[in-house]
PDB file of N, H, CA, C and O in Angstrom:
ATOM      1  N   UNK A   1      97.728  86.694 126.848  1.00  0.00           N
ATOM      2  CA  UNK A   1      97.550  86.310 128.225  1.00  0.00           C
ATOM      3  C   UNK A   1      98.616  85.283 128.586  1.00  0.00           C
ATOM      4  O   UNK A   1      98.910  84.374 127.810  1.00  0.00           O
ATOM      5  N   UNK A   2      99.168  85.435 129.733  1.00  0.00           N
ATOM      6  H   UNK A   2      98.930  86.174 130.363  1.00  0.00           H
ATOM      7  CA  UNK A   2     100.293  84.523 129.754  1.00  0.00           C
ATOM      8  C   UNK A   2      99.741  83.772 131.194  1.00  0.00           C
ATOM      9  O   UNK A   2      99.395  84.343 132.228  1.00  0.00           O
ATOM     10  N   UNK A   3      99.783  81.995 130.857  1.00  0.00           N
ATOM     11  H   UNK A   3     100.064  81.531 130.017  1.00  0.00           H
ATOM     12  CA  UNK A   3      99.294  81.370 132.301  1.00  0.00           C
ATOM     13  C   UNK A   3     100.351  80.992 132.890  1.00  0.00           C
ATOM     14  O   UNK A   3     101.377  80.574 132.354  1.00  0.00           O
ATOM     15  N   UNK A   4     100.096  81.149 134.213  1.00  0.00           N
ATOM     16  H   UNK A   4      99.263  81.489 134.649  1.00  0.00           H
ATOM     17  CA  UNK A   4     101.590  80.662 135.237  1.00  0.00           C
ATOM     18  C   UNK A   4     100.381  79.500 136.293  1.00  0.00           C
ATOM     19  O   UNK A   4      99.265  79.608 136.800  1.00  0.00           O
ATOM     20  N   UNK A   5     101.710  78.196 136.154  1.00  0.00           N
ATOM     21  H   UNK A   5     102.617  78.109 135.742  1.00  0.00           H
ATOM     22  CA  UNK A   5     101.280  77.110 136.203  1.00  0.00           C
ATOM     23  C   UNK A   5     102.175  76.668 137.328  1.00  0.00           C
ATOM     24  O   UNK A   5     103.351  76.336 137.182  1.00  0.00           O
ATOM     25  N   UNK A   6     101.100  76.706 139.169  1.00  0.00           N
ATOM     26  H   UNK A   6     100.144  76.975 139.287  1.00  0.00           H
ATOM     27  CA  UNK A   6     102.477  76.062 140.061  1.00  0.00           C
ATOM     28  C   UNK A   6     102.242  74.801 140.772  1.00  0.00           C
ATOM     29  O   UNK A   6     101.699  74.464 141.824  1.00  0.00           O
ATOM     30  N   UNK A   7     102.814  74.272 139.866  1.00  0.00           N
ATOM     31  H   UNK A   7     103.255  74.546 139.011  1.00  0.00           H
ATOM     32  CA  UNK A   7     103.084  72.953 140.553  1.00  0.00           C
ATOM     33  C   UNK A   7     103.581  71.912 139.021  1.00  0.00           C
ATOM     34  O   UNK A   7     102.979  72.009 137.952  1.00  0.00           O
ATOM     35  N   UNK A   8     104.413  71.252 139.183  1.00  0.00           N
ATOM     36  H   UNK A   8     104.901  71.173 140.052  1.00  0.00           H
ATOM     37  CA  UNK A   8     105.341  70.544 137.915  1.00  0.00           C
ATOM     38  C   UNK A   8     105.239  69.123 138.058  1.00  0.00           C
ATOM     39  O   UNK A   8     106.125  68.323 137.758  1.00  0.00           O
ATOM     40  N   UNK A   9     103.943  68.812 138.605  1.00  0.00           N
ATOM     41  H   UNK A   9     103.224  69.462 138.849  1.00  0.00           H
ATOM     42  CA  UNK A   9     103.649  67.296 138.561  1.00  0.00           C
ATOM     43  C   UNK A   9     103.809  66.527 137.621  1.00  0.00           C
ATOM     44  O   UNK A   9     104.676  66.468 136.749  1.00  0.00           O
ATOM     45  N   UNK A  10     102.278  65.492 137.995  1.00  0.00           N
ATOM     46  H   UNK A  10     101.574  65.540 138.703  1.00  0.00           H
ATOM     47  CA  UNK A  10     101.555  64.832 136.693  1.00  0.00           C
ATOM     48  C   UNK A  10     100.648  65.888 135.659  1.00  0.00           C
ATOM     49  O   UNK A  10     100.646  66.134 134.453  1.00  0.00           O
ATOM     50  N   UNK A  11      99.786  66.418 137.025  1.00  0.00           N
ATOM     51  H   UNK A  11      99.787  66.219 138.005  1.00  0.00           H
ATOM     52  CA  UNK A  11      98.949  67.189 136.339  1.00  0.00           C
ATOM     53  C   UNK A  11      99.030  68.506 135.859  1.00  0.00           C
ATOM     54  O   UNK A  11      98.396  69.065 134.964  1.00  0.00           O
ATOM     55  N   UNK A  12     100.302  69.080 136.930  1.00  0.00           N
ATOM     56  H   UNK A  12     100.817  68.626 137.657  1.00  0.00           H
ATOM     57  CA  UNK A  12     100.943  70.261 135.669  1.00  0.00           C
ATOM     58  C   UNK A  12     101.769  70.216 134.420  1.00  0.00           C
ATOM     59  O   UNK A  12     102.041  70.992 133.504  1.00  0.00           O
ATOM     60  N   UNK A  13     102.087  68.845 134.801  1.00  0.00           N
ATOM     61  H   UNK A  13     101.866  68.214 135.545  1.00  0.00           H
ATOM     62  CA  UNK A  13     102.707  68.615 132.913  1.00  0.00           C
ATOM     63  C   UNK A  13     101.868  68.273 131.899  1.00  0.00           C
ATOM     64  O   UNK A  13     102.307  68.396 130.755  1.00  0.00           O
ATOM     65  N   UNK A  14     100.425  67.749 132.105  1.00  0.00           N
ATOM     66  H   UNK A  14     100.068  67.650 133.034  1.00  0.00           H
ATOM     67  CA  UNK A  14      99.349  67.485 131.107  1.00  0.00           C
ATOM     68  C   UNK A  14      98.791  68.805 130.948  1.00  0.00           C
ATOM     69  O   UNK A  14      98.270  69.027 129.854  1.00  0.00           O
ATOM     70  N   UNK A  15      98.786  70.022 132.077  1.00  0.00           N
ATOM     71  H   UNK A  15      99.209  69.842 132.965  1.00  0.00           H
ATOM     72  CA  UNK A  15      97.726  71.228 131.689  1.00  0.00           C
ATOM     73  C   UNK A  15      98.934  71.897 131.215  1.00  0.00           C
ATOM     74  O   UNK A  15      98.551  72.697 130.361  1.00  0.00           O
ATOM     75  N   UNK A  16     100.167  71.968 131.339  1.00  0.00           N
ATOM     76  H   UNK A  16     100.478  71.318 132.033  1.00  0.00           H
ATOM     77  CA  UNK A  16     101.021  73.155 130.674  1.00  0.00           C
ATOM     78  C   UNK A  16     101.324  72.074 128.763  1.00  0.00           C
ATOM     79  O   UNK A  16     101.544  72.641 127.693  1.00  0.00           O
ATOM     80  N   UNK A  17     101.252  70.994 128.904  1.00  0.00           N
ATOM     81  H   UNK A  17     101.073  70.533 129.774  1.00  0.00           H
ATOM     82  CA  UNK A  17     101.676  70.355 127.484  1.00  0.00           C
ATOM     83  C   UNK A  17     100.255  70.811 126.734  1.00  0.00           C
ATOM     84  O   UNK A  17     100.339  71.272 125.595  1.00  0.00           O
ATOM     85  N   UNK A  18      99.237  70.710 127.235  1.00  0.00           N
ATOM     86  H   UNK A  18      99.170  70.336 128.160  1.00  0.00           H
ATOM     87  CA  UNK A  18      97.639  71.015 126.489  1.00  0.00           C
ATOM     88  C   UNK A  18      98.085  72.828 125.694  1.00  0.00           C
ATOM     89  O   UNK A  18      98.654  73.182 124.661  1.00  0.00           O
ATOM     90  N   UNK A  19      97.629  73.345 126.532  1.00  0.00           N
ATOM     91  H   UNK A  19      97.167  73.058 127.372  1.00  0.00           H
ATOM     92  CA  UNK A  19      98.179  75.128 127.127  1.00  0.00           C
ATOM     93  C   UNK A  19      98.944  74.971 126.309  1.00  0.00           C
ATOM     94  O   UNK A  19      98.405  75.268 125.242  1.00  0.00           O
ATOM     95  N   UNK A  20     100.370  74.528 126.101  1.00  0.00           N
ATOM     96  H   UNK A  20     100.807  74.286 126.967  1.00  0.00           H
ATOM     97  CA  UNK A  20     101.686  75.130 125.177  1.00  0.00           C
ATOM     98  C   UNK A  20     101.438  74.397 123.412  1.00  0.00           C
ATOM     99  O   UNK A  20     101.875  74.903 122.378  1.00  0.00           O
ATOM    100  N   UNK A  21     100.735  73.287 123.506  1.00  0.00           N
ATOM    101  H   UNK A  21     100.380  72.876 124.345  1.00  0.00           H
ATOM    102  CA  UNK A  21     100.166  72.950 122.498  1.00  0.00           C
ATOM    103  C   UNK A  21      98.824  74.094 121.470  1.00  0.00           C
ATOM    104  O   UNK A  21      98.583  74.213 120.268  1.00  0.00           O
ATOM    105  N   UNK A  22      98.473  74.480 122.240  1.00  0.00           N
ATOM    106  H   UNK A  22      98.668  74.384 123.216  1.00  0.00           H
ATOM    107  CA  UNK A  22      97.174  75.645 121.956  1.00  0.00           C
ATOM    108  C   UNK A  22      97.789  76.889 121.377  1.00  0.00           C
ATOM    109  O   UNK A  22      97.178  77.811 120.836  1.00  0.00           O
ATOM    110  N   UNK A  23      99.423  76.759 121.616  1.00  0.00           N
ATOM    111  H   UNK A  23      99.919  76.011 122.056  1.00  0.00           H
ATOM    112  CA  UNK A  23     100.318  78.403 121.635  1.00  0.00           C
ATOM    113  C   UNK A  23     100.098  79.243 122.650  1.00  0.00           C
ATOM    114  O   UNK A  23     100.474  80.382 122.373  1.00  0.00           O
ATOM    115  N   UNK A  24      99.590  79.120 123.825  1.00  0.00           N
ATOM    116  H   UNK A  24      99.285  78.195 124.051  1.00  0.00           H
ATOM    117  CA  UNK A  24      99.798  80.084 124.763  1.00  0.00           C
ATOM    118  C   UNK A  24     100.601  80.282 125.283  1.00  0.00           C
ATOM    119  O   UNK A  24     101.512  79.475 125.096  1.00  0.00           O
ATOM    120  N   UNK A  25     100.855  81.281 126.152  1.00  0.00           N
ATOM    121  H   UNK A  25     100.115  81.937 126.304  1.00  0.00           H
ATOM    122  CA  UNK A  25     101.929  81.597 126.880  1.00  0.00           C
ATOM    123  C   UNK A  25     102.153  81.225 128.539  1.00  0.00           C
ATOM    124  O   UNK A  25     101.623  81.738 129.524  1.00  0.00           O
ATOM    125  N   UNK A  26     103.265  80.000 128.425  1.00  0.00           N
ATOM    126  H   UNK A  26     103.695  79.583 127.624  1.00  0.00           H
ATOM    127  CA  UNK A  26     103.142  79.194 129.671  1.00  0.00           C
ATOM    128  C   UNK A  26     103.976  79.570 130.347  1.00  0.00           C
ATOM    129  O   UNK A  26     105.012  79.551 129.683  1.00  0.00           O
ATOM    130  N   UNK A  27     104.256  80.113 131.866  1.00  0.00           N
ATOM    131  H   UNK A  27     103.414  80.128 132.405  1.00  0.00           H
ATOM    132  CA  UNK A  27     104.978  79.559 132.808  1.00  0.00           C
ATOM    133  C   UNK A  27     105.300  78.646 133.931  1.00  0.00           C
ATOM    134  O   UNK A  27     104.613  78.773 134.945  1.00  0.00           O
ATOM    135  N   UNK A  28     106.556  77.435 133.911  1.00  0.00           N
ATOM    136  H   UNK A  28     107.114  77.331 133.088  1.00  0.00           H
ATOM    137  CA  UNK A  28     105.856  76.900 135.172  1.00  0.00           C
ATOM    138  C   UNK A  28     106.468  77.426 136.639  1.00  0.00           C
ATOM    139  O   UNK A  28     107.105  78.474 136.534  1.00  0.00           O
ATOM    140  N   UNK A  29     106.404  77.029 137.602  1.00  0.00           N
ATOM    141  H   UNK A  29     105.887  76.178 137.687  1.00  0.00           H
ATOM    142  CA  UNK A  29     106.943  77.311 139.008  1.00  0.00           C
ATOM    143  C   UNK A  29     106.936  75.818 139.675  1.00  0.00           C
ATOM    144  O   UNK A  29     106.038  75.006 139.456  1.00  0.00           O
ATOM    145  N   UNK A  30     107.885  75.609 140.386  1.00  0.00           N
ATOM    146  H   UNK A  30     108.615  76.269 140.564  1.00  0.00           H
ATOM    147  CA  UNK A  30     108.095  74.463 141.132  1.00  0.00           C
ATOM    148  C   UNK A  30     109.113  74.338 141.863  1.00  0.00           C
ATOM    149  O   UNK A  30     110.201  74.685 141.404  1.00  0.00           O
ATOM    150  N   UNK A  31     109.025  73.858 143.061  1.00  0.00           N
ATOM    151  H   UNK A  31     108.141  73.575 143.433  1.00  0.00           H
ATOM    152  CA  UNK A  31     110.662  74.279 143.909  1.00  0.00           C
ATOM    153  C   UNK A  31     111.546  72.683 143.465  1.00  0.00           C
ATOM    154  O   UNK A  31     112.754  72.451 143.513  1.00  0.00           O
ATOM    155  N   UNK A  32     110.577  71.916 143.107  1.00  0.00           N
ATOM    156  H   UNK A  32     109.596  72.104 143.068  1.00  0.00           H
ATOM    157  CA  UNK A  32     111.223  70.624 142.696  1.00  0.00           C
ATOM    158  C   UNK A  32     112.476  70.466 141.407  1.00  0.00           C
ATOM    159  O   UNK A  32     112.008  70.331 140.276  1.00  0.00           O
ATOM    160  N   UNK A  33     113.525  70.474 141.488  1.00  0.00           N
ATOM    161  H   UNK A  33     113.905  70.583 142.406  1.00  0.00           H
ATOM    162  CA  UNK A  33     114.490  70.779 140.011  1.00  0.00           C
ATOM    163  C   UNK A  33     114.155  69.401 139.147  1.00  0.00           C
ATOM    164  O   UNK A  33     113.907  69.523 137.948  1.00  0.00           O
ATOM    165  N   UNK A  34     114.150  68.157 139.733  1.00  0.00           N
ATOM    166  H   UNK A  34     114.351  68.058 140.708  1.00  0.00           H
ATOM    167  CA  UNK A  34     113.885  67.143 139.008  1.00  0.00           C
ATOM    168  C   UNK A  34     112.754  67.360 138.268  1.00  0.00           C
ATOM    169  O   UNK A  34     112.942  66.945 137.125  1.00  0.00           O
ATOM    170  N   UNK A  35     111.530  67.884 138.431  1.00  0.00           N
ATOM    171  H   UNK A  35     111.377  68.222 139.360  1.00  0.00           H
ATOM    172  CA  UNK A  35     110.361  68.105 138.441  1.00  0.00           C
ATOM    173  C   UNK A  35     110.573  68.687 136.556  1.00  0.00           C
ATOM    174  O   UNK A  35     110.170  68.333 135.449  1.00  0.00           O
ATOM    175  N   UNK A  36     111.569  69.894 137.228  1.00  0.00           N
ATOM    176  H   UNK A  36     111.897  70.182 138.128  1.00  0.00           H
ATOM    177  CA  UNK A  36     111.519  70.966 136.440  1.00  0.00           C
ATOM    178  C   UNK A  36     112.127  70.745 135.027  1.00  0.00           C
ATOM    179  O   UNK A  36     111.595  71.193 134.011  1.00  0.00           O
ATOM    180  N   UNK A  37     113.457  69.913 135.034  1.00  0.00           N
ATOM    181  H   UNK A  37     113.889  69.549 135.859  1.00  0.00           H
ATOM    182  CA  UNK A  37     113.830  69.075 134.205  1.00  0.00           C
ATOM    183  C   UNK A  37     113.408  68.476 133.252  1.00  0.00           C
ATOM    184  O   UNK A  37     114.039  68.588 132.200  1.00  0.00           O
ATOM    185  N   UNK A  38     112.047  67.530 133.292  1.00  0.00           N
ATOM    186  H   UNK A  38     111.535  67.439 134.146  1.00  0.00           H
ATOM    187  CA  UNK A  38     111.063  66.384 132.841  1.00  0.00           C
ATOM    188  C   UNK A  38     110.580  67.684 131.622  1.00  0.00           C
ATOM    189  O   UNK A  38     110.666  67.496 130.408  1.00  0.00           O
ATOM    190  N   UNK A  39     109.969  69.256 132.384  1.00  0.00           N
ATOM    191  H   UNK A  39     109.899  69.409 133.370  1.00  0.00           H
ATOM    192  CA  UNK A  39     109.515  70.274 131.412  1.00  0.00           C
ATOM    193  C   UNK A  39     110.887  70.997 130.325  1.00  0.00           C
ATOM    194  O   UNK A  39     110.566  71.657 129.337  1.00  0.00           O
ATOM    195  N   UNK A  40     112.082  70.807 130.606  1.00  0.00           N
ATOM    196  H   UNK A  40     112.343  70.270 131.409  1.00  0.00           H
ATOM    197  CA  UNK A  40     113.039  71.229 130.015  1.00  0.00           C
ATOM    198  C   UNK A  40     113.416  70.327 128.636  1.00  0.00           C
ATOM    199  O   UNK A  40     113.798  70.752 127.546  1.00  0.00           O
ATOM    200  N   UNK A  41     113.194  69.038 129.033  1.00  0.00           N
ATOM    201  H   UNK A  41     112.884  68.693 129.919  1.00  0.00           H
ATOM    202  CA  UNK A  41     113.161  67.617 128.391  1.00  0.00           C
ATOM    203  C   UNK A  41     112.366  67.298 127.178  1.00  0.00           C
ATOM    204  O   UNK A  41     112.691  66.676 126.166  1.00  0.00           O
ATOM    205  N   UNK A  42     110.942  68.023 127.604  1.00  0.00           N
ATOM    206  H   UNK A  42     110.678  68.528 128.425  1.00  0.00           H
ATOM    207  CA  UNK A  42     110.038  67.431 126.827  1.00  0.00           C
ATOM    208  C   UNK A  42     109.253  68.555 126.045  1.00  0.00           C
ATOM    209  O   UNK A  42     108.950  68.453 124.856  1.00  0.00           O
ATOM    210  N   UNK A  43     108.910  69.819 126.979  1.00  0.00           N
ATOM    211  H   UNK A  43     109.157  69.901 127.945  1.00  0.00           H
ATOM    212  CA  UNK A  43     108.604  70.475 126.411  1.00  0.00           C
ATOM    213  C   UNK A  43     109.449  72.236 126.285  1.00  0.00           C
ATOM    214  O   UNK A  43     110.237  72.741 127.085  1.00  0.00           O
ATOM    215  N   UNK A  44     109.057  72.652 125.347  1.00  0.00           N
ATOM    216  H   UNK A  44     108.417  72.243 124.697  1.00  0.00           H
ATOM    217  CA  UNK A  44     110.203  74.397 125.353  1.00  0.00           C
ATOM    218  C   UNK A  44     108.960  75.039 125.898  1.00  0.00           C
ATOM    219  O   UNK A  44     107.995  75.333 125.192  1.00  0.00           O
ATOM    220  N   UNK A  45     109.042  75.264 127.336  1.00  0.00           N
ATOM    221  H   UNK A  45     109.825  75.026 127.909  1.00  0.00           H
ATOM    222  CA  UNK A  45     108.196  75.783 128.160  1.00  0.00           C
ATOM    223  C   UNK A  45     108.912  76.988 128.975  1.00  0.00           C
ATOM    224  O   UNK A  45     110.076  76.806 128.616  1.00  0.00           O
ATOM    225  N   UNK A  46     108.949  78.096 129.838  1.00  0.00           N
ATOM    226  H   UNK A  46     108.004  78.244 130.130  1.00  0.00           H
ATOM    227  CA  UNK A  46     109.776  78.700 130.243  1.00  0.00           C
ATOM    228  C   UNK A  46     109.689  78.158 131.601  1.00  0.00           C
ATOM    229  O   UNK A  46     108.652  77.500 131.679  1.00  0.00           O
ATOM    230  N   UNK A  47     110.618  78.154 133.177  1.00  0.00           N
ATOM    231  H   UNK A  47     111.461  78.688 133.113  1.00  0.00           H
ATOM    232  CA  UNK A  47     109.916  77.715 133.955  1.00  0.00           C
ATOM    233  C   UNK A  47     110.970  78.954 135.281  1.00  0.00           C
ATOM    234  O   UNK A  47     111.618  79.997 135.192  1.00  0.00           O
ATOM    235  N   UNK A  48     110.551  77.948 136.413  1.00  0.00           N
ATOM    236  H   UNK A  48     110.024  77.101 136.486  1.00  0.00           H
ATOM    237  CA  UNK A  48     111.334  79.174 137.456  1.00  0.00           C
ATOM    238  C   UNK A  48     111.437  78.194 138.773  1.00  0.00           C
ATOM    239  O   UNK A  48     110.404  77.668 139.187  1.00  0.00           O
ATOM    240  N   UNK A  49     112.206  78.047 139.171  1.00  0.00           N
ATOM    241  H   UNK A  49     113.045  78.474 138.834  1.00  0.00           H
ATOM    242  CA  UNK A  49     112.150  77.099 140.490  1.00  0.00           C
ATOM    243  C   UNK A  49     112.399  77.754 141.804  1.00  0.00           C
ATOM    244  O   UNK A  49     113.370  78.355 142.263  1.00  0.00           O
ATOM    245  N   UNK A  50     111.003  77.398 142.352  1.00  0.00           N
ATOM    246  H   UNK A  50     110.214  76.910 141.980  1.00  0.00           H
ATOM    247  CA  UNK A  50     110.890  77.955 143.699  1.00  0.00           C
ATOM    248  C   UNK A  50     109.506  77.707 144.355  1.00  0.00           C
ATOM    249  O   UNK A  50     108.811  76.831 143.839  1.00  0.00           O
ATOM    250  N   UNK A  51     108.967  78.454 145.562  1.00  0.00           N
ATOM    251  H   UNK A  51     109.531  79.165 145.981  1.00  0.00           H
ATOM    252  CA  UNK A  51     107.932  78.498 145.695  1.00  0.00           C
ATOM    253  C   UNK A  51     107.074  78.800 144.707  1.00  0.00           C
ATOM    254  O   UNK A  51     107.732  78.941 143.676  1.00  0.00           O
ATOM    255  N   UNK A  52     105.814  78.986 144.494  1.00  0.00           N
ATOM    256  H   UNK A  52     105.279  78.872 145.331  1.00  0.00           H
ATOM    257  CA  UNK A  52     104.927  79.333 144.033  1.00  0.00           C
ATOM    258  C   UNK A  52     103.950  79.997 144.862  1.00  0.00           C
ATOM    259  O   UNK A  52     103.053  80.686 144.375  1.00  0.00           O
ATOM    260  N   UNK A  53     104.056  79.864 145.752  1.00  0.00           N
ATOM    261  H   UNK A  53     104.784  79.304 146.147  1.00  0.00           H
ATOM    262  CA  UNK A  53     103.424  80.309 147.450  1.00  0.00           C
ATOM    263  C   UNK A  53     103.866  81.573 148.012  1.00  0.00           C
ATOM    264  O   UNK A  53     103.225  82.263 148.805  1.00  0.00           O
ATOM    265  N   UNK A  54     105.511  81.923 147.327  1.00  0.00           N
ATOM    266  H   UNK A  54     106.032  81.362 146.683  1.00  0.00           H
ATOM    267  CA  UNK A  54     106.150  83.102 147.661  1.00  0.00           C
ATOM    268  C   UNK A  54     105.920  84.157 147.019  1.00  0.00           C
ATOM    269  O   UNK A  54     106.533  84.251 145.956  1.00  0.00           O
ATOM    270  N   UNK A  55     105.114  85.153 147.350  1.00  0.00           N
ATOM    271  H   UNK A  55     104.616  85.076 148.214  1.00  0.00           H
ATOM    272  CA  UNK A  55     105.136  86.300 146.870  1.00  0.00           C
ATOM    273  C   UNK A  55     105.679  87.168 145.450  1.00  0.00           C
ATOM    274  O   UNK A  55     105.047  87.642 144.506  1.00  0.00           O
ATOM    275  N   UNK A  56     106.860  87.141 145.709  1.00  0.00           N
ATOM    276  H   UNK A  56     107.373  86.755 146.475  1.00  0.00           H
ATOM    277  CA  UNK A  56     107.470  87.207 144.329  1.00  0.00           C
ATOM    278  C   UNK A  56     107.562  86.653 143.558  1.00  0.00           C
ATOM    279  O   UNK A  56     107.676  87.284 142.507  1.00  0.00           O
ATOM    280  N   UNK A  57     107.582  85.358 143.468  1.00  0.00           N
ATOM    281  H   UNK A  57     107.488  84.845 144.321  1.00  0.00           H
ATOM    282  CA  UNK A  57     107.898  84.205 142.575  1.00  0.00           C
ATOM    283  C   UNK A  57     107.078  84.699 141.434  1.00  0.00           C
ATOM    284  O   UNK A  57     107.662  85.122 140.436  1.00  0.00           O
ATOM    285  N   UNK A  58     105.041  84.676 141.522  1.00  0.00           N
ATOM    286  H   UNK A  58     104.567  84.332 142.333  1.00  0.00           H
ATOM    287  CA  UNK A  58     104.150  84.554 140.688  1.00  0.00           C
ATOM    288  C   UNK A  58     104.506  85.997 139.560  1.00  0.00           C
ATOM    289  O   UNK A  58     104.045  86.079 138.422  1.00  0.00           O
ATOM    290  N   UNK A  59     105.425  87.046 140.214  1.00  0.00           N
ATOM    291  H   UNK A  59     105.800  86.979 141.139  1.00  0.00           H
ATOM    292  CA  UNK A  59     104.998  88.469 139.582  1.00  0.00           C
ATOM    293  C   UNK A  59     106.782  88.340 138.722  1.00  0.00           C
ATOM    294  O   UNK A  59     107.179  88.856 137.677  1.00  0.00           O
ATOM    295  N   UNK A  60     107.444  87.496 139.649  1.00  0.00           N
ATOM    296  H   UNK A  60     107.121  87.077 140.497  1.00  0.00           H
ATOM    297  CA  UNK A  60     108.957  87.292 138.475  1.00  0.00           C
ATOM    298  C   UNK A  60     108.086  86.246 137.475  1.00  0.00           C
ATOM    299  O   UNK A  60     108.885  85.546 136.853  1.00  0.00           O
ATOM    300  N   UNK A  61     107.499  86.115 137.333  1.00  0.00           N
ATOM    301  H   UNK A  61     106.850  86.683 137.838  1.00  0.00           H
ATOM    302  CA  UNK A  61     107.254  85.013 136.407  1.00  0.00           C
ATOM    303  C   UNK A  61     106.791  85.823 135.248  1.00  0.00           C
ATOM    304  O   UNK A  61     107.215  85.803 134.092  1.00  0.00           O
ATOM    305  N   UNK A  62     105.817  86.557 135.789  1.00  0.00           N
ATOM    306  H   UNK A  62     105.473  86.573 136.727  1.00  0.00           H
ATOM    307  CA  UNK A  62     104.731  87.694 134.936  1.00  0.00           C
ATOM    308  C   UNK A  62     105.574  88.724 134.299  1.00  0.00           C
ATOM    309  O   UNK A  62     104.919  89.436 133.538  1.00  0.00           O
ATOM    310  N   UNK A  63     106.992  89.060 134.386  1.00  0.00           N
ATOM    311  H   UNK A  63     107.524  88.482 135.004  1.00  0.00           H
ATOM    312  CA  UNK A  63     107.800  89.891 134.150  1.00  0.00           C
ATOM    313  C   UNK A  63     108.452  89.890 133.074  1.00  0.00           C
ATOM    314  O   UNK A  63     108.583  90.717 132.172  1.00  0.00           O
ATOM    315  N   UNK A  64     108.952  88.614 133.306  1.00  0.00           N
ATOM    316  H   UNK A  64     108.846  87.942 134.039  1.00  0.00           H
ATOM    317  CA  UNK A  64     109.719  87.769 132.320  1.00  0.00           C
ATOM    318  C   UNK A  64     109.960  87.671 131.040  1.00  0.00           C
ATOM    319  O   UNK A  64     108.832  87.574 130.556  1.00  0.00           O
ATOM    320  N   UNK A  65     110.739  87.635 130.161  1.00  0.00           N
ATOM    321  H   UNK A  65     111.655  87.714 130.554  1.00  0.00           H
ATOM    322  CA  UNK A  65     110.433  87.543 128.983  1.00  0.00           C
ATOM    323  C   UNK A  65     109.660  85.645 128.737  1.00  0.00           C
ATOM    324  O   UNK A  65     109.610  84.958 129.758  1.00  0.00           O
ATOM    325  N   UNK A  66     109.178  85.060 127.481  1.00  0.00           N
ATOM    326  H   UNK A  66     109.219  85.618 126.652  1.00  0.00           H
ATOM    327  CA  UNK A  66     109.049  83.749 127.333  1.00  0.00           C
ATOM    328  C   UNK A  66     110.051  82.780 127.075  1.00  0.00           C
ATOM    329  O   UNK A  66     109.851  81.606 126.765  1.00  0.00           O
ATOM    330  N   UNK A  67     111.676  83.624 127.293  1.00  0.00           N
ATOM    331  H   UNK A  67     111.839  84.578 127.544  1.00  0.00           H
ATOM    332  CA  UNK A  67     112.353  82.805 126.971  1.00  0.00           C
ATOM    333  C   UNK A  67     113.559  82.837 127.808  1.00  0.00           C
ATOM    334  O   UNK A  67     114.702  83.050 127.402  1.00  0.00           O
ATOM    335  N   UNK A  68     113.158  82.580 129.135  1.00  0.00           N
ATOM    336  H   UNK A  68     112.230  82.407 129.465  1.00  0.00           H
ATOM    337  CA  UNK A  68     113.886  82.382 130.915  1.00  0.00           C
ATOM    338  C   UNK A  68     113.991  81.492 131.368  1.00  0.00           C
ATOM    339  O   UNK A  68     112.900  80.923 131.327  1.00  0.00           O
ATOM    340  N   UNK A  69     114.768  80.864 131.887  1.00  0.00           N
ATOM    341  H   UNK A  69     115.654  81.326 131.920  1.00  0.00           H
ATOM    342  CA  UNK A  69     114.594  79.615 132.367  1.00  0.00           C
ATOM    343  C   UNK A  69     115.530  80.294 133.640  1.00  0.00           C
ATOM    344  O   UNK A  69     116.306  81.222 133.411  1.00  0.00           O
ATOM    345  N   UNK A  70     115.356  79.719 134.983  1.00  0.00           N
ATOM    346  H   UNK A  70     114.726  78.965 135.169  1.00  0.00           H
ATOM    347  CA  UNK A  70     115.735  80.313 136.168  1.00  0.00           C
ATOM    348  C   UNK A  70     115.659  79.282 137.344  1.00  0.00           C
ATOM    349  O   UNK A  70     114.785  78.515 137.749  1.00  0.00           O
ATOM    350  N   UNK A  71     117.066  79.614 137.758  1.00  0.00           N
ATOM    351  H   UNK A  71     117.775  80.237 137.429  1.00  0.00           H
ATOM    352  CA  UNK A  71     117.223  78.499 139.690  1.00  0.00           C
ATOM    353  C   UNK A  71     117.076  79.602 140.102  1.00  0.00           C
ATOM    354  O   UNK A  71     117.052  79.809 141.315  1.00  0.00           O
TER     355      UNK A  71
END
């Protein structure tokens, strides 16, 4: 099962660090790049920057291999 995670906060970096700690399969989404960075930094997470709100975004995510990273 692969979770897609949108928003690259506080609290999406504590539920995707929990989640990627467990071994699941994480994606995040965030139109924020700084945001996105902090997850590039800290954790080997895959992520995608953009809406999360946009239509396509959630199903490019779902597509993906786990090892994408994408502007």
């Amino acid at each position: 099962m692969k979770v897609i995670i949108v928003g690259a906060g506080e609290v999406g970096f504590h539920i995707v660090h929990r989640l990627a700690s467990e071994s699941k399969e994480v994606v995040v989404i965030d139109r924020n790049p700084e945001a996105l960075k902090r997850f590039s930094e800290l954790l080997d997470v895959p992520w995608l920057e953009g809406s999360g709100a946009h239509p396509k975004m959630p199903e490019e995510a779902e597509i993906r291999g786990p090892e994408f990273r994408r502007k």
